[in-house]
Every structure is written in C-alpha cells, then in structure tokens.
TORTIFI-437553 format. One record per residue: x, y, z of N, C-alpha, C in turn; residue number from 1. Coordinates in steps of 0.05 Angstrom, whole numbers. Example, Ala and Ser with C-alpha at 12.3 -4.5 7.8 and 13.67 -1.06 7.14 Angstrom:
REM residues 2
{atom {264,-114,156},{246,-90,156},{264,-66,156},1}
{atom {257,-45,142},{273,-21,143},{258,1,157},2}
This chain:
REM residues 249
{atom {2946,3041,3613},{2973,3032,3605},{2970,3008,3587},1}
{atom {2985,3013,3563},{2980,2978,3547},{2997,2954,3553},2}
{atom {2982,2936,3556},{2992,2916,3564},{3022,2901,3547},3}
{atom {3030,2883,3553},{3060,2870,3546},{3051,2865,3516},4}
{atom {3022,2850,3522},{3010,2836,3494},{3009,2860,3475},5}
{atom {2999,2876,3481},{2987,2899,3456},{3007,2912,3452},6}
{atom {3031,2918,3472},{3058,2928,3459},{3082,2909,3444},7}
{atom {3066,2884,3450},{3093,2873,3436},{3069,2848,3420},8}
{atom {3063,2849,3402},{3044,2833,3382},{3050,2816,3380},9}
{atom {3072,2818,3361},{3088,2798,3352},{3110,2773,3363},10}
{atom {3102,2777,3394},{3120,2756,3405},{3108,2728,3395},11}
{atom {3085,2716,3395},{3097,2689,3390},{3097,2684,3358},12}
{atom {3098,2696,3336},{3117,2685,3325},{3141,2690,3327},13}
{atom {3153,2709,3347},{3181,2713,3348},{3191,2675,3366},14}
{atom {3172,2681,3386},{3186,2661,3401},{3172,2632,3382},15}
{atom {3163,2628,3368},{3157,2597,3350},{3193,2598,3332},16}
{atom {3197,2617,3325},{3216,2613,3306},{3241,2609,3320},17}
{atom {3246,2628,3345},{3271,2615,3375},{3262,2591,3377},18}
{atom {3236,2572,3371},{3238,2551,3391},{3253,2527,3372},19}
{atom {3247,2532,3339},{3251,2519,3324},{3277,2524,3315},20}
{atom {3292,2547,3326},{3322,2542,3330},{3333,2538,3349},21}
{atom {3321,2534,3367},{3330,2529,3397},{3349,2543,3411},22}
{atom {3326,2567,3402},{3345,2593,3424},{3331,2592,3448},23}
{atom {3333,2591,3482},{3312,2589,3497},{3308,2626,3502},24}
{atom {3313,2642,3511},{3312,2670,3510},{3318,2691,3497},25}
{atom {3307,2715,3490},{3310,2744,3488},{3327,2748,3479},26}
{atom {3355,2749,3503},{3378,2754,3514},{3395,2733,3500},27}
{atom {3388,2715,3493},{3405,2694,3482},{3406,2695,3456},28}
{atom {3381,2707,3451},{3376,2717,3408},{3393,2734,3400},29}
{atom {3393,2756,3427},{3405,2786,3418},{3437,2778,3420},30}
{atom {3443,2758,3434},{3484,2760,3444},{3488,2740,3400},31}
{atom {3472,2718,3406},{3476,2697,3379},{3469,2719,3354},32}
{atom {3456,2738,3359},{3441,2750,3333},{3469,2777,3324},33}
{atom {3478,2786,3353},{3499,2817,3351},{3478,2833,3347},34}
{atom {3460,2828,3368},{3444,2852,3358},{3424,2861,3392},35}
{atom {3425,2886,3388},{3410,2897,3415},{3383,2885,3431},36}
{atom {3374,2898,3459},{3348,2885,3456},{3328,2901,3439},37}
{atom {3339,2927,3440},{3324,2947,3427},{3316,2948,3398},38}
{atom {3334,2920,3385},{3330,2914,3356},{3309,2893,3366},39}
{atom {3312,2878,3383},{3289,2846,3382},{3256,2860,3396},40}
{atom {3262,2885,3406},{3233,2890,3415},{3227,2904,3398},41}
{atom {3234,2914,3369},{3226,2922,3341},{3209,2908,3331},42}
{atom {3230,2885,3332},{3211,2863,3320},{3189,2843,3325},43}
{atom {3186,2851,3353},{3162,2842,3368},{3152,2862,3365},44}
{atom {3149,2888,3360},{3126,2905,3349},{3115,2905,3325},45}
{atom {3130,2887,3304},{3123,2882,3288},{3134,2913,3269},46}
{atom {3165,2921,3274},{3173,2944,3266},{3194,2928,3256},47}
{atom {3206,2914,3237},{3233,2904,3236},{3242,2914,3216},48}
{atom {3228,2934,3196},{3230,2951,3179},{3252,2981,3191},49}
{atom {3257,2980,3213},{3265,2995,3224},{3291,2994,3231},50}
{atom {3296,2968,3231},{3325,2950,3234},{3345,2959,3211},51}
{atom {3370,2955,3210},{3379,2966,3188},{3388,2925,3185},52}
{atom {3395,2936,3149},{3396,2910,3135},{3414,2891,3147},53}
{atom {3443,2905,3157},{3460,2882,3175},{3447,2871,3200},54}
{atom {3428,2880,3202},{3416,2867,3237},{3394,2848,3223},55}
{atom {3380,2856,3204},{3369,2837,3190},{3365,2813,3183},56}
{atom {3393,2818,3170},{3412,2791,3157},{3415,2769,3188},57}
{atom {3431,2787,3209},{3441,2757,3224},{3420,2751,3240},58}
{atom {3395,2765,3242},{3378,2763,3260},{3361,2738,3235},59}
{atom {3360,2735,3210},{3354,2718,3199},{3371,2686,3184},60}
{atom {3393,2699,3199},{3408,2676,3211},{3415,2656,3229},61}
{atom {3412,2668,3248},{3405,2670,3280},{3375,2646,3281},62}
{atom {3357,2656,3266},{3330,2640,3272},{3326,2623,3249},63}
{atom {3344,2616,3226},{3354,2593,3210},{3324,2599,3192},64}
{atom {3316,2628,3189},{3303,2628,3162},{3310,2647,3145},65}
{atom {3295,2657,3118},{3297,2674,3104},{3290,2704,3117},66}
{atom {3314,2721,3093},{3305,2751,3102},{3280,2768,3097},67}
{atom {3274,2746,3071},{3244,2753,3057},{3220,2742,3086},68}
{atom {3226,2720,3098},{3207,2712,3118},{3205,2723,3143},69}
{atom {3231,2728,3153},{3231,2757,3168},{3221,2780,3162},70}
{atom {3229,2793,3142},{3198,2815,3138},{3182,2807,3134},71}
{atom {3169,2790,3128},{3136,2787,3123},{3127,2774,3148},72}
{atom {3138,2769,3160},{3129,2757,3185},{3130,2782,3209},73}
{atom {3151,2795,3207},{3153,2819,3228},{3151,2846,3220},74}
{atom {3133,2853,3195},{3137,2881,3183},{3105,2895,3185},75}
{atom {3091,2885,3215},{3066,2896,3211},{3055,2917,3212},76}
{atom {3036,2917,3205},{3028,2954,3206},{2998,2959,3238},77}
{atom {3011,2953,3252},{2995,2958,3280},{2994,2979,3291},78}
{atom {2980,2991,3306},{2988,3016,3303},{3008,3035,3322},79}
{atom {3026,3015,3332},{3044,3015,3360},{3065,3023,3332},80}
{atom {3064,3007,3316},{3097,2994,3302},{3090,3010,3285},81}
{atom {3069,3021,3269},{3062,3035,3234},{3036,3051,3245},82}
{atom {3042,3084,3246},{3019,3094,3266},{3014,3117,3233},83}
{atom {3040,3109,3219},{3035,3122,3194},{3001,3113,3166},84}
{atom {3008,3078,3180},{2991,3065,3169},{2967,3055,3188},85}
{atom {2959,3077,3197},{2934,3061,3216},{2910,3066,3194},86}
{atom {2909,3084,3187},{2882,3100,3172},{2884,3079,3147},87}
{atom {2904,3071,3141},{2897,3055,3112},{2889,3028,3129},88}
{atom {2898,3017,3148},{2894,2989,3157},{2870,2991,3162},89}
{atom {2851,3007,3176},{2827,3013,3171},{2811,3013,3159},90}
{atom {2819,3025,3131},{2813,3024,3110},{2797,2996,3098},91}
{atom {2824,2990,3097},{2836,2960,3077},{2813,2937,3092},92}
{atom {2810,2942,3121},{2793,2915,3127},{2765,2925,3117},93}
{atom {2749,2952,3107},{2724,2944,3088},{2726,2940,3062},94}
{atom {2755,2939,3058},{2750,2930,3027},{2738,2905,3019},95}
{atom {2748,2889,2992},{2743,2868,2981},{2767,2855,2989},96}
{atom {2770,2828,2990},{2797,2812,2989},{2809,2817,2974},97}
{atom {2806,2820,2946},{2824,2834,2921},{2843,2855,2931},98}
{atom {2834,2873,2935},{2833,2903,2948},{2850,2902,2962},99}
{atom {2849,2878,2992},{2872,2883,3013},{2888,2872,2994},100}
{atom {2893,2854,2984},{2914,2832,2978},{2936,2848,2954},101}
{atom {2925,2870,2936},{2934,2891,2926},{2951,2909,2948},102}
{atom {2928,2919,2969},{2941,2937,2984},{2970,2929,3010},103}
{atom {2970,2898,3009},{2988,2888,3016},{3010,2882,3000},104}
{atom {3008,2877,2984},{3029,2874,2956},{3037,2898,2953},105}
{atom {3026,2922,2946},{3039,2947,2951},{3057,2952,2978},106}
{atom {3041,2948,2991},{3067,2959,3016},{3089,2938,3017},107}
{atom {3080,2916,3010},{3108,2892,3019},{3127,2909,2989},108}
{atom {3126,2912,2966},{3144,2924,2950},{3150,2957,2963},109}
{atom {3136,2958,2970},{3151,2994,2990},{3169,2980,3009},110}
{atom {3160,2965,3018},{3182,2971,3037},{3207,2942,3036},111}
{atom {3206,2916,3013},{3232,2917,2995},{3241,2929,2987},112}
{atom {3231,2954,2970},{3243,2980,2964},{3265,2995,2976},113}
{atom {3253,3001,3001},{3261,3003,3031},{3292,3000,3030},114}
{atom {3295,2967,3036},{3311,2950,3043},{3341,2950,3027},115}
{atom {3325,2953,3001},{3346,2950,2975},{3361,2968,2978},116}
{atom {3349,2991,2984},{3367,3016,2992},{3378,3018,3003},117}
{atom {3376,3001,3034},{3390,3005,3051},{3422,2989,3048},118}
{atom {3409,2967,3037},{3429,2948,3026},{3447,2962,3016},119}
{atom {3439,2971,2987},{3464,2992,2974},{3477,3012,2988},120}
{atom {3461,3026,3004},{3483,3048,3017},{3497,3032,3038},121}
{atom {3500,3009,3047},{3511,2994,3068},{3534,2985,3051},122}
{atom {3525,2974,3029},{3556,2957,3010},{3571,2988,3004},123}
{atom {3568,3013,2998},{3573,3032,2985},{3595,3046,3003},124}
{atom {3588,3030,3029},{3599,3041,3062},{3619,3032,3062},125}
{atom {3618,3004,3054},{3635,2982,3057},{3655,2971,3033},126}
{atom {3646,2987,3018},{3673,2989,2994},{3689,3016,3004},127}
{atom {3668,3037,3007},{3691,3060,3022},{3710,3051,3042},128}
{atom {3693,3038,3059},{3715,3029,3081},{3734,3012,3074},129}
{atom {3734,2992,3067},{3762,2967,3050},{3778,2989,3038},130}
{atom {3770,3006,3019},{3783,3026,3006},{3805,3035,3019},131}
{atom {3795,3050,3046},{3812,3059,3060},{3824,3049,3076},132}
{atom {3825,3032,3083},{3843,3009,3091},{3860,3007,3088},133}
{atom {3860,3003,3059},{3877,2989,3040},{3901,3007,3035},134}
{atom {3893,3040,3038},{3904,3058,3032},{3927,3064,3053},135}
{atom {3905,3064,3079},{3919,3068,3102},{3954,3049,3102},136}
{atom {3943,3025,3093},{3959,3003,3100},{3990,3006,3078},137}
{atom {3980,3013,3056},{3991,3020,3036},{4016,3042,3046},138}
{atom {4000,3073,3055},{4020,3084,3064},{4038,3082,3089},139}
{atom {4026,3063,3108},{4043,3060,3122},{4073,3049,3119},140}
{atom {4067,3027,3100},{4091,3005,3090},{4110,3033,3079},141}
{atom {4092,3051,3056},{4101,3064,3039},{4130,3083,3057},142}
{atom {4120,3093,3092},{4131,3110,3099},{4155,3096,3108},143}
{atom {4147,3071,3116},{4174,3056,3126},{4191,3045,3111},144}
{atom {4187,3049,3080},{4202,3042,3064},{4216,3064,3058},145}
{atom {4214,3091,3067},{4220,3120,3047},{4244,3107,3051},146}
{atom {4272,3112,3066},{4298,3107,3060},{4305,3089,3036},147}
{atom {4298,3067,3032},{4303,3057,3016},{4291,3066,2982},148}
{atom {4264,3066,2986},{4257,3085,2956},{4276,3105,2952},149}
{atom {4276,3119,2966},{4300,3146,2963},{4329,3138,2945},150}
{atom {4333,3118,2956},{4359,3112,2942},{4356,3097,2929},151}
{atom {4334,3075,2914},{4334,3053,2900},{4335,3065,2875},152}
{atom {4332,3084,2860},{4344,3093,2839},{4368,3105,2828},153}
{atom {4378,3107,2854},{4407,3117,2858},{4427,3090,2850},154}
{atom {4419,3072,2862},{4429,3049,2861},{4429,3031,2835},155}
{atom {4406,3034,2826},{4399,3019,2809},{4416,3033,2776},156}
{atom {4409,3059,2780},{4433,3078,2765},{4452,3076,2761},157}
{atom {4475,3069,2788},{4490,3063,2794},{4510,3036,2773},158}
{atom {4489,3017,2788},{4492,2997,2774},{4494,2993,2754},159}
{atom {4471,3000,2739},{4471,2998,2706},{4481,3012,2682},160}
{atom {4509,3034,2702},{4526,3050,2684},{4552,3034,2694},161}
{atom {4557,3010,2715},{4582,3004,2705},{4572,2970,2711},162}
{atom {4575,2960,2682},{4568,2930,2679},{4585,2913,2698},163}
{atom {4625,2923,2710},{4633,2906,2716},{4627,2912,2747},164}
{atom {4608,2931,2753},{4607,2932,2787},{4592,2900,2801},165}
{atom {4602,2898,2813},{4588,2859,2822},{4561,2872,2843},166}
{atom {4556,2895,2852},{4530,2893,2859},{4499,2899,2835},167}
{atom {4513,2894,2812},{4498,2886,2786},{4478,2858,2792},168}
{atom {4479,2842,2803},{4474,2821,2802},{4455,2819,2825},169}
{atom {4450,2843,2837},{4426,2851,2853},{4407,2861,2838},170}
{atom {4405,2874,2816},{4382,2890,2811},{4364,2866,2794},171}
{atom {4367,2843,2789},{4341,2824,2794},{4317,2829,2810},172}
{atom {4336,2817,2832},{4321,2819,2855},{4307,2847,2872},173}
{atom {4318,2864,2854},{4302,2894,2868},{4282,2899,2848},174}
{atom {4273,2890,2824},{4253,2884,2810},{4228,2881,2817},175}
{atom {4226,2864,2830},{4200,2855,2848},{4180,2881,2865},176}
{atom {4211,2897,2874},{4195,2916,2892},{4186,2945,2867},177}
{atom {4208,2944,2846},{4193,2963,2828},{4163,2960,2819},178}
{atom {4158,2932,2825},{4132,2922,2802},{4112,2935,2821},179}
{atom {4119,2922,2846},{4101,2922,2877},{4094,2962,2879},180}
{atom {4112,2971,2871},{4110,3012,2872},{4093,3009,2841},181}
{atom {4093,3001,2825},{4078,3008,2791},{4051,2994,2805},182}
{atom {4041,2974,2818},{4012,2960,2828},{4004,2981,2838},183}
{atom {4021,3000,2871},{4007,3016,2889},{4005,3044,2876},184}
{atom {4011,3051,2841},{4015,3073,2829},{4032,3093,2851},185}
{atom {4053,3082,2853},{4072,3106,2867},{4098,3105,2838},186}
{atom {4099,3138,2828},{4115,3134,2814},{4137,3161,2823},187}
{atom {4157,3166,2805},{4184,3177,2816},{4176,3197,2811},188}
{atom {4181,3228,2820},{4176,3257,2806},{4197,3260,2788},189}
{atom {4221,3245,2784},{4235,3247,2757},{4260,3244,2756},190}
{atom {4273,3225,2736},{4295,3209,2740},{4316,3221,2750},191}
{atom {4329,3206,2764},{4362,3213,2782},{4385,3233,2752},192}
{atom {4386,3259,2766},{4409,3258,2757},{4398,3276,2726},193}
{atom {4374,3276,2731},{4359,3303,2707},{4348,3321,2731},194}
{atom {4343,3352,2698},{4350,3378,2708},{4322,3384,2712},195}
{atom {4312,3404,2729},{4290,3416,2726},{4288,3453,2738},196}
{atom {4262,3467,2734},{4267,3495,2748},{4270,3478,2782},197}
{atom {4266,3497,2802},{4258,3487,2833},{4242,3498,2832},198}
{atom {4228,3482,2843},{4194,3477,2862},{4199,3468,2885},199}
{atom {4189,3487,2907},{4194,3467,2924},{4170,3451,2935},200}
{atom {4151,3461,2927},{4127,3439,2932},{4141,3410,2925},201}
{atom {4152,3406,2909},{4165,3375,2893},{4199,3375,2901},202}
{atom {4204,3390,2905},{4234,3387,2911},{4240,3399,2940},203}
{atom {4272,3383,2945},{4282,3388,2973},{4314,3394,2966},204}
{atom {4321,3413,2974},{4345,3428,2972},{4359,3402,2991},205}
{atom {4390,3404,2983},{4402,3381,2996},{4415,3407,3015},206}
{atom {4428,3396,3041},{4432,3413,3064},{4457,3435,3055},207}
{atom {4470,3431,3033},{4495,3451,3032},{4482,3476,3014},208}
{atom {4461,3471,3004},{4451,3488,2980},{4426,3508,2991},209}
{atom {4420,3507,3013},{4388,3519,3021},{4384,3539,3017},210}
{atom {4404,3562,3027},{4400,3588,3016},{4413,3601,2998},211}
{atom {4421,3580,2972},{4426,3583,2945},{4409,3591,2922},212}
{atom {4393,3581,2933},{4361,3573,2900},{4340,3574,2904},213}
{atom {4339,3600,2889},{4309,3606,2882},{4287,3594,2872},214}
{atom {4265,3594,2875},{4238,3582,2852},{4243,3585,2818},215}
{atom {4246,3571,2808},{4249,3564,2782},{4289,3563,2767},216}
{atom {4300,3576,2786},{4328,3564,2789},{4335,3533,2777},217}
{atom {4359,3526,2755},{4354,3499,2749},{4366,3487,2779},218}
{atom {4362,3464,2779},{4371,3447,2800},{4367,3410,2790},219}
{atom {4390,3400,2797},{4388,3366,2789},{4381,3349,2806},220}
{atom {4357,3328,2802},{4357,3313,2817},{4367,3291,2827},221}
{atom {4379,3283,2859},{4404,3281,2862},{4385,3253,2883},222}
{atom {4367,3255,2897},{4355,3226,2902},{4326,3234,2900},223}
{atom {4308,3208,2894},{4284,3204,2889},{4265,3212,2903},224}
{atom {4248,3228,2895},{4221,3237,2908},{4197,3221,2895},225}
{atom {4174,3217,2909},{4157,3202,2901},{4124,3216,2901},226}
{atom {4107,3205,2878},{4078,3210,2878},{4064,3195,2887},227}
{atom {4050,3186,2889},{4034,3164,2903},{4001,3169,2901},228}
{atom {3990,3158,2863},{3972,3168,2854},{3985,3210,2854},229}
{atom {3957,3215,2857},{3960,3255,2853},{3968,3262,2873},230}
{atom {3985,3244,2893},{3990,3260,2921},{4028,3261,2923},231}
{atom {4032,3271,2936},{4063,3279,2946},{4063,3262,2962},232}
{atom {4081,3233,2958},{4095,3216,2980},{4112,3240,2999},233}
{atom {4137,3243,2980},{4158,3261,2990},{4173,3268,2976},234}
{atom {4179,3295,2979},{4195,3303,2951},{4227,3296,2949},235}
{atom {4238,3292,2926},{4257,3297,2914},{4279,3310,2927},236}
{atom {4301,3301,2935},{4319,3312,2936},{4345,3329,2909},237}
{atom {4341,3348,2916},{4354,3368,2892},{4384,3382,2903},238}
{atom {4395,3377,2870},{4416,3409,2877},{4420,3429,2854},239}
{atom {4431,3449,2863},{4431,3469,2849},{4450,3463,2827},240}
{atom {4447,3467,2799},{4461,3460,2777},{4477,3492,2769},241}
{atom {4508,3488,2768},{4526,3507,2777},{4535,3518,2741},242}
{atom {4538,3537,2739},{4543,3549,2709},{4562,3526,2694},243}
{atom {4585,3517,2710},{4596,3506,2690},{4602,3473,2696},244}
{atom {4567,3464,2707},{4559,3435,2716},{4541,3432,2697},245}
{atom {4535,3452,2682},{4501,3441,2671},{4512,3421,2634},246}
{atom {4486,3409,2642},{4494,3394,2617},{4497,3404,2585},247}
{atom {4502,3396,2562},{4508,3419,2544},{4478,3405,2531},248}
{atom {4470,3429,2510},{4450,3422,2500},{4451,3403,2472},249}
C-alpha cells in the first residue's frame, strides 16, 4: 500500500504556502478557497492541471500567490499525478541539463496551453450565461407589461389625431418607455389602424369576428402585437375589414 508521503508529494509545499497565508488546515483552504477536498488532494499530487481554471484562480488567491506559481509549483509529473508522463520523466533524468530544461519548457507551454483553453471556454460559458439572463429578465418585465404595450399605440394615436385632447400632454412622458422597447429591439408587427391579409401566426381575431376570417382575408389592425428581436412577443389584435370599411385606394 503507498504511503500518505508517496500519494500525496506535494504536501509541503502545499502546506509552506498555508503557512505563509495563515491558513492552519486542509479544511480551512478548501471552505476560504470554494473549493473541494477532492480539488486540494489534486494538488498535493501534484495534479492541479486537473483543476478547472475557476478553482485555480481562488485557490491562488486563497494562498496570496500567482496562478503561474501555482502551476509550476503543483503541476508535477510523478507518476501517481502524470502516469501519462512517467516514460518521458525517465527519460529526461539521463539526459543533459539542456535537454531536461527544454523538456520542461515544453510541457510547462502544453499545459499553459491547457489552461488558456480552459479559460476561454469558461468566459464563453459565462457570456452565454449573462446573455441569458438578461433575456430571461427582459421577458419577464416584457410579459408584465403586455397590457399596457397593447394599448400604448392606441393611445398614443389617439392622442396625436386630436391636438385639443388634454391627455396630449402625456405622451412626453410615455417616450421614455418607447426608447426602453427600441434598446430591448421589441418592435410593433404594424401600425394601429393599417390593413393587412390574416395570419394568424401574427394576428388575433378580436372576440366578435372569429369565425369570420379566413387566412389571407384583409383585416385591420385594431391593438398592438409585438416582435421581440425574430421572435413573437404576442400577436396583434385584428379585425375583419368589411366591403364598405375598407379604405379607398
């Protein structure tokens, strides 16, 4: 059976660098570090290559040095921790000093290599994720606003076909929220009160008209349906435009 020593190599520089941050235990690295024991007995095998880059990072925060000094200090090739690299470590000790010092410079750039990668697919994670967040958060507001979008062009229509109506002197202030819909690219499927065929993928029959109108039937739109980027917020409320309703050409 191998001993504590030959399975775990690398404890005292693990524990020189706890002492010089004044971590006293293990258990005390892993709670300060967010990180497992199963990550700190990596690195006492001198496997820390194995770690992914966020455990890296605080575990080289944690012991108040560099991430570059953490690998080179815990990235050995023993043959507990690197059984890939036993036959070269073998190797390497009849060479010349030149020789190792090459063949260590090679692997320390493999396995920064390594790292860099991991790095990028970690930020790559983590822009996806904010992304969707953002989205999530976006449509939530978006859904609890539907009543009001629905009608804010109704209104705003409203308004700005009769100058002496006194709730004119609101649509300032509903400005703000148009700008706030043009930032989150939510735009209208098409102004209040113009004609189109029906779709009903994009349109919604108003309740007196349902089993009036067919697919491509004209019909006017009568409140606001919305896109939101290439997607369907909610469609359009429509009605059927009547032989002698339609507009002249």
């Amino acid at each position: 059976m191998a001993s504590s020593k030959d399975s775990f190599p690398y404890t005292p520089q693990l524990r020189s660098l706890m002492q010089q941050a004044g971590i006293p235990s293990f258990a005390a690295l892993a709670q300060q570090a967010g990180v497992s024991t199963w990550q700190i007995d990596q690195m006492r095998r001198g496997s820390v290559l194995k770690l992914r880059v966020g455990a890296i990072a605080r575990l080289s925060h944690a012991l108040d040095t560099s991430i570059s000094n953490l690998i080179a200090t815990f990235s050995g090739s023993s043959p507990v921790a690197r059984p890939d690299l036993q036959s070269t470590s073998k190797a390497a000790r009849s060479e010349s000093p030149t020789t190792l010092q090459n063949t260590t410079l090679q692997n320390t750039t493999l396995q920064n290599t390594t790292l860099q990668k991991e790095y990028e697919r970690l930020q790559r994670q983590v822009e996806q994720q904010t992304a969707e967040a953002v989205q999530s958060c976006q449509r939530a507001a978006l859904l609890q606003l539907e009543p009001l979008l629905e009608k804010l062009p109704v209104f705003l229509n409203v308004i700005e076909q009769n100058p002496d109506f006194p709730a004119r002197q609101l649509v300032p202030h509903l400005r703000p929220l148009e700008r706030l819909l043009t930032d989150w690219d939510v735009t209208t499927i098409a102004p209040i009160g113009s004609e189109a065929g029906y779709d009903p993928q994009k349109h919604e029959l108003m309740e007196a008209s349902r089993t009036a109108v067919q697919p491509g039937d004209r019909i006017r739109v009568r409140f606001a349906g919305y896109y939101w980027g290439d997607r369907l917020l909610f469609r359009a409320k429509v009605s059927p435009v009547q032989p002698n309703d339609a507009h002249p050409s």
